[in-house]
C-alpha positions in Angstrom: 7.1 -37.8 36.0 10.5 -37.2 37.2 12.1 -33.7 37.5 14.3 -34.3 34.3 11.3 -35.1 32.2 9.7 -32.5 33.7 12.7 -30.2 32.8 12.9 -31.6 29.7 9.1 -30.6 28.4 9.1 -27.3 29.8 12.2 -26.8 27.8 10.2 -27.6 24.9 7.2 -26.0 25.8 9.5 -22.6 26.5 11.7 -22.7 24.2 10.5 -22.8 20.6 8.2 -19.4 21.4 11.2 -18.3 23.4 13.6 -19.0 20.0 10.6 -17.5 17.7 10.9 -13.9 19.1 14.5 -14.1 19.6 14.1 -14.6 15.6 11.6 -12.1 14.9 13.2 -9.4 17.2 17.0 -10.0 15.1 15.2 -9.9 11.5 13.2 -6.4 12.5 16.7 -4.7 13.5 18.4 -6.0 9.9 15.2 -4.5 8.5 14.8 -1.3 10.4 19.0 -0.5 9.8 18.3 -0.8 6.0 19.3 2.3 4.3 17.5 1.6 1.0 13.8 1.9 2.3 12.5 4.8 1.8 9.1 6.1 1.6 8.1 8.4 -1.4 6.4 11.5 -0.5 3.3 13.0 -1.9 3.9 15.1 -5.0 1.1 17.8 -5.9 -1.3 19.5 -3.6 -1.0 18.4 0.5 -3.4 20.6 2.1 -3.3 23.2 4.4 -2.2 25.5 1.8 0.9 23.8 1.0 2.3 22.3 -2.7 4.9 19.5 -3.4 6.9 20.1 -6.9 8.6 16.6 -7.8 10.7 17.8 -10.6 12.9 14.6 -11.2 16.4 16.4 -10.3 15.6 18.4 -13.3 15.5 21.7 -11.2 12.0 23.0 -13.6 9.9 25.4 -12.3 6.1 25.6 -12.9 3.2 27.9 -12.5 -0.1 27.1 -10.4 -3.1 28.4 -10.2 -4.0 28.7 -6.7 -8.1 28.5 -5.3 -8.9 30.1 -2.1 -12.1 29.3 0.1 -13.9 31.9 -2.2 -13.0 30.5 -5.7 -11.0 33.4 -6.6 -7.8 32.1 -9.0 -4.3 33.0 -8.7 -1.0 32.5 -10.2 1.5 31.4 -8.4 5.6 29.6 -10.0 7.3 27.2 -7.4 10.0 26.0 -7.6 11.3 21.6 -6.7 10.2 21.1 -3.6 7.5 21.7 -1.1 6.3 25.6 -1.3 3.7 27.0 1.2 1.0 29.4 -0.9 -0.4 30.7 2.2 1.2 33.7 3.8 1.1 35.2 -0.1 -2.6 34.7 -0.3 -5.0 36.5 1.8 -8.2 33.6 2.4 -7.7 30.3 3.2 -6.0 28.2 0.3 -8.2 25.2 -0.9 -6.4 23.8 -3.8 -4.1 24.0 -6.4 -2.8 22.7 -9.6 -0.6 23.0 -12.7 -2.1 24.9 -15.4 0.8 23.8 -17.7 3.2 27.2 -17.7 6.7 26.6 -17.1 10.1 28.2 -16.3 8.2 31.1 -14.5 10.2 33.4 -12.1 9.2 31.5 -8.4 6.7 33.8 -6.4 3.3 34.7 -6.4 2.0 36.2 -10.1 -1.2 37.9 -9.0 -5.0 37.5 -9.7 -5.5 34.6 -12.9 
């Protein structure tokens, strides 16, 4: 084998995995710049004493009821938006979920 043929395949060899990531790399930046993906956030109860209100835009407000790590129930209105029940409630918040009330005055309510 000469040194031009030699040239020649590792040009060939090289090139097409060489041409490949070139490809890959330009297709994840026009990907990654995209504006319109976005990822949707959880709407409801996160943990760690914290809630999510997805109200559509609509601006609603709607009242909880709050568990803590003894079972004890409390009210409490949020507003859109993510709220934290915590500081409020004196033990640990374990869950929470819509008990159907709404336009409520946002802030805690008391014992259910």
């Amino acid at each position: 084998m000469n040194s031009r043929t030699l040239r020649a395949a590792a040009v060939r060899v090289l090139g097409v995995p060489a041409v490949t990531l070139a490809t890959c790399i330009v297709a994840a930046g026009a990907a990654s710049a995209s504006p319109g993906i976005q990822f949707r956030e959880q709407c409801g109860y996160l943990g760690w004493g914290e809630y999510r209100h997805c109200d559509g835009g609509t601006g609603s407000r709607v009242d909880l009821d709050v568990e803590d790590v003894w079972g004890n129930l409390y009210r409490y209105c949020v507003g859109p938006g993510t709220t934290d029940l915590q500081p409020v409630i004196r033990w640990r918040v374990t869950g929470a979920w819509w008990n159907g009330g709404v336009g409520c005055y946002p802030g805690f309510e008391g014992p259910a």
